[in-house]
C-alpha positions in Angstrom: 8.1 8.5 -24.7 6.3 5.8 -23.2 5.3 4.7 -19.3 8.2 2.1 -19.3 10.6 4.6 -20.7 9.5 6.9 -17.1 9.9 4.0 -15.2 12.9 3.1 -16.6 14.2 6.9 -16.0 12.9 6.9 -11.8 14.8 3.4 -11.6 18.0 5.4 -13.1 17.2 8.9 -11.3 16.6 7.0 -7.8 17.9 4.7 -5.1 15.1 2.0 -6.4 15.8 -1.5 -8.3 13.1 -1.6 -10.5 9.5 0.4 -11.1 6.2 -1.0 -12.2 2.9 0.6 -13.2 -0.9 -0.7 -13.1 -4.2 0.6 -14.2 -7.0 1.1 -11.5 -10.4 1.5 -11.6 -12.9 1.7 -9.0 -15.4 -1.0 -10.3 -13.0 -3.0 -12.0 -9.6 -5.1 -10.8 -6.1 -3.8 -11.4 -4.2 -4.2 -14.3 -0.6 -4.2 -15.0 0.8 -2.2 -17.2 4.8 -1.9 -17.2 7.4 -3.0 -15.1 11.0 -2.8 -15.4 12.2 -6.3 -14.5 11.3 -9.9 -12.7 10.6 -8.9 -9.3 8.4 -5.4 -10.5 6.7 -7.6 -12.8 5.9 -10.3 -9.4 4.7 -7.3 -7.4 2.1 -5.6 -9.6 0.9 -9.4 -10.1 0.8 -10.2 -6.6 -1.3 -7.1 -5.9 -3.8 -7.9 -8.6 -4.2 -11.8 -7.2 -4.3 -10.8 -3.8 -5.9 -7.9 -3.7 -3.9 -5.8 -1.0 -0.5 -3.8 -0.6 0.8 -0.8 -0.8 -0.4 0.4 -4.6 -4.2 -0.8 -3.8 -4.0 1.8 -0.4 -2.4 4.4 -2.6 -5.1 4.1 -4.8 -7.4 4.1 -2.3 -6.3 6.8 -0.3 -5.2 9.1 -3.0 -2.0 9.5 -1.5 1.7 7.7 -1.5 2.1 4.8 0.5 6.0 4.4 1.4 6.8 1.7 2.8 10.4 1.6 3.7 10.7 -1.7 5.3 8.6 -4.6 4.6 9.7 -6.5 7.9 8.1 -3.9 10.2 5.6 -5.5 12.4 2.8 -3.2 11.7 3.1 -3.7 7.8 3.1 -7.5 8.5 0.0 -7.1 10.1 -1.5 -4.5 7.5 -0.7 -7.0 4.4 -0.6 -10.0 6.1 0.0 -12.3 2.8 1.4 -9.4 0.3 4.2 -8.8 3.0 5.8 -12.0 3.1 5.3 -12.8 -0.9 6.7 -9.2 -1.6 9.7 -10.5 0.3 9.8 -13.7 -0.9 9.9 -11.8 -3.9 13.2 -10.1 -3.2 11.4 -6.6 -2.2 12.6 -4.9 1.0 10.5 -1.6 0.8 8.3 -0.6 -2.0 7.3 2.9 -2.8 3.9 3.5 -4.3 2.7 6.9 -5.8 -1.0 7.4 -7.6 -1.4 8.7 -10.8 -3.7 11.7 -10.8 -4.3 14.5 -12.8 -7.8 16.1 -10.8 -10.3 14.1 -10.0 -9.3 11.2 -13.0 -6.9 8.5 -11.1 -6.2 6.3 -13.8 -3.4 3.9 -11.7 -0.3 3.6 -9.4 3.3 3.6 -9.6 5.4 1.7 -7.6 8.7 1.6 -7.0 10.7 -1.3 -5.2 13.9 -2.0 -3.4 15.8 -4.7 -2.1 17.3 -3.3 1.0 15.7 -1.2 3.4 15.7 2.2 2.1 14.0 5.6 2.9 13.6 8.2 0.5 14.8 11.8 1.3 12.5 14.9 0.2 14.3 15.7 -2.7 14.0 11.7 -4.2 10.2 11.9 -3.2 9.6 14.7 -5.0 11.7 13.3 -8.0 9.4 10.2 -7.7 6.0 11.7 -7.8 7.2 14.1 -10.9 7.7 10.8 -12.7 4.1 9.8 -11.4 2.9 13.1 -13.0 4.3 12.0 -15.8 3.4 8.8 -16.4 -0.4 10.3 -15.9 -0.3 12.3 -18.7 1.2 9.9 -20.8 -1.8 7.3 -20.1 -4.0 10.2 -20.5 -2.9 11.7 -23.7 -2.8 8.1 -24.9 -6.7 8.6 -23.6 -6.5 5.3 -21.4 -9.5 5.6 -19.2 -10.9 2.8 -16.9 -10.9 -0.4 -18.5 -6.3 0.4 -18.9 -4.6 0.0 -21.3 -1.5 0.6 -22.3 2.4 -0.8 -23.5 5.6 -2.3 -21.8 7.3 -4.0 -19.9 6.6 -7.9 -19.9 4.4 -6.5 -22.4 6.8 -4.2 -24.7 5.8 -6.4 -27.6 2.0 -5.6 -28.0 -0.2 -3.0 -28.8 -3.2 -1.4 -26.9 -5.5 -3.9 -28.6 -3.6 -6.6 -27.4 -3.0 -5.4 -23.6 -6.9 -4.7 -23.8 -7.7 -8.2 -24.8 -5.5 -9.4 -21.4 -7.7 -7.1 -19.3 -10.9 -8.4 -21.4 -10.0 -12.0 -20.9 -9.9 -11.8 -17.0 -13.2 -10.3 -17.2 -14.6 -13.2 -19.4 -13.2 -15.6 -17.3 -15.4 -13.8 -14.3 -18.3 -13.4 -16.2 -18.2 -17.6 -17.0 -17.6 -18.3 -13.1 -20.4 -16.6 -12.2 -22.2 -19.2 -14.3 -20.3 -22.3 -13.0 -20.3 -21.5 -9.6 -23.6 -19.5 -9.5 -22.5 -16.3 -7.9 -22.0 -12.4 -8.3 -19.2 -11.6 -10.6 -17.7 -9.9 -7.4 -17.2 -13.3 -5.7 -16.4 -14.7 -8.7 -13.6 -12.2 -9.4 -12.3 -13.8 -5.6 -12.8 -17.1 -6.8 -10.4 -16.7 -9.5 -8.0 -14.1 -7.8 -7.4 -17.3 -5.1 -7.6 -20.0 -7.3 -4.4 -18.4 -9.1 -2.6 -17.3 -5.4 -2.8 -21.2 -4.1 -1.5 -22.2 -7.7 1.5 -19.6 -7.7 0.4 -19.0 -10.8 -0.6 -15.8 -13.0 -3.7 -14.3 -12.9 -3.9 -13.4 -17.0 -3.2 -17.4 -16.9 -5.5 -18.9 -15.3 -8.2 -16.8 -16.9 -6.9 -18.0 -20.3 -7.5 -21.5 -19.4 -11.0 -20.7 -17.9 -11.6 -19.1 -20.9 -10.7 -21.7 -23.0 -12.3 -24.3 -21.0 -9.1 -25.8 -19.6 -10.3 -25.6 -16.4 -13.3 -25.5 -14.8 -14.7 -24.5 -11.1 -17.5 -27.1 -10.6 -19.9 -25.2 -7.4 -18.6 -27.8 -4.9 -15.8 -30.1 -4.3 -12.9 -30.4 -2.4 -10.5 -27.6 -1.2 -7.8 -26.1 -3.5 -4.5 -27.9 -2.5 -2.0 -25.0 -2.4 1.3 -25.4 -4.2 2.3 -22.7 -1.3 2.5 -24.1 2.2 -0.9 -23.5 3.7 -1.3 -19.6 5.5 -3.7 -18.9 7.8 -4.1 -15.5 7.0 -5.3 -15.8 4.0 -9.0 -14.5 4.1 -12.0 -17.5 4.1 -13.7 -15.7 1.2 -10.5 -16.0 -0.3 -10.7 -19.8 -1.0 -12.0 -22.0 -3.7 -12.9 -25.1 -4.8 -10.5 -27.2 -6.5 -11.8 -27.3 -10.3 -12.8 -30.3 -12.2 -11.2 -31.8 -15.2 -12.0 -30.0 -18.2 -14.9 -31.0 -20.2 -16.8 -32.5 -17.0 -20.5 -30.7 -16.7 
């Protein structure tokens, strides 16, 4: 058995469309792991390229977050861009449980719907057994920190390769902190809104920083967002629009 085979089973065993799973780490970004179709896959991507929602609170708080309707004024507020994309998204509520097993939290799972939806004590309970077992799945698999894992999007590769999709974000920090001459914190934002005003993938832009496809000169004009321009998106949030490859 394999994480995507327990989110697969919590989609079956409860009133959820689809279930994804990242990796988190204090010191380092999330990482996707699984997730069971389209709009699962857009959530746990959203969450690593913004930053916020409800699987980066669960994680923080060490509790679930539940979140049965994504429309509620006070969640619109709380995630002010992660709301609105979720929905654009086609998520209604989202359900997010951490994976712990003592003190070792090595990610989240969350759990979508597109309707509003609550879940009733017996289909909580049911949810965080699967979050219980998707933890000692990553841990007997020894997955620590840096995450890695197979499934989903990803059913196809191996834990080498999965590691090498985490590794290449990290590269493509570490050379930002060079062309833009910051911390590879800021760097990490850089990126992370360079990707959101795109609408494009994290893993992908980092591959064509990586392979010098694209480059962030240290000034320049404003990124010109593919998405209609949101005010709440945070000022240390925006970037530069890169230069043409190849330009020093």
């Amino acid at each position: 058995m394999s994480v995507v085979d327990v989110c697969t089973a919590a989609v079956a065993a409860l009133p959820v469309g689809g279930a994804g799973l990242s990796a988190m780490s204090p010191t380092a970004p999330s990482h996707p792991l699984c997730s069971t179709d389209d709009i699962s896959e857009q959530l746990e991507e959203l969450q690593l390229t913004l930053g916020e929602g409800p699987c980066v609170d669960a994680f923080v708080r060490g509790s679930a977050v539940l979140t049965p309707d994504l429309l509620t004024t006070e969640l619109q507020d709380h995630w002010a861009v992660f709301a609105d994309a979720a929905l654009e998204a086609g998520a209604r509520a989202v359900f997010s449980l951490p994976l712990q097993e003592g003190a070792i939290s090595p990610g989240v799972l969350d759990l979508y719907a597109n309707i509003p939806t609550v879940l009733d004590a017996e289909e909580l309970a049911d949810a965080m057994a699967f979050a219980d077992l998707a933890t000692l799945l990553l841990l007997d698999a020894r997955i620590d920190e840096a995450g890695v894992s197979a499934g989903g999007p990803m059913a196809d590769r191996g834990f080498e390769d999965l590691g090498a999709y985490r590794a290449e974000i990290d590269q493509a920090s570490g050379m930002l902190t060079t062309q833009l001459g910051v911390g590879i914190e800021e760097a990490f934002v850089r990126l992370r809104a360079y990707a959101y005003a795109q609408g494009r993938r994290l893993a992908d832009v980092a591959a064509d920083v990586v392979a010098r496809r694209l480059r962030f000169p240290r000034t320049g004009s404003r990124i010109r967002p593919r998405r209609k321009p949101d005010a709440s998106v945070p000022a240390e949030e925006r970037a530069v629009l890169p230069a043409p490859a190849g330009r020093d």
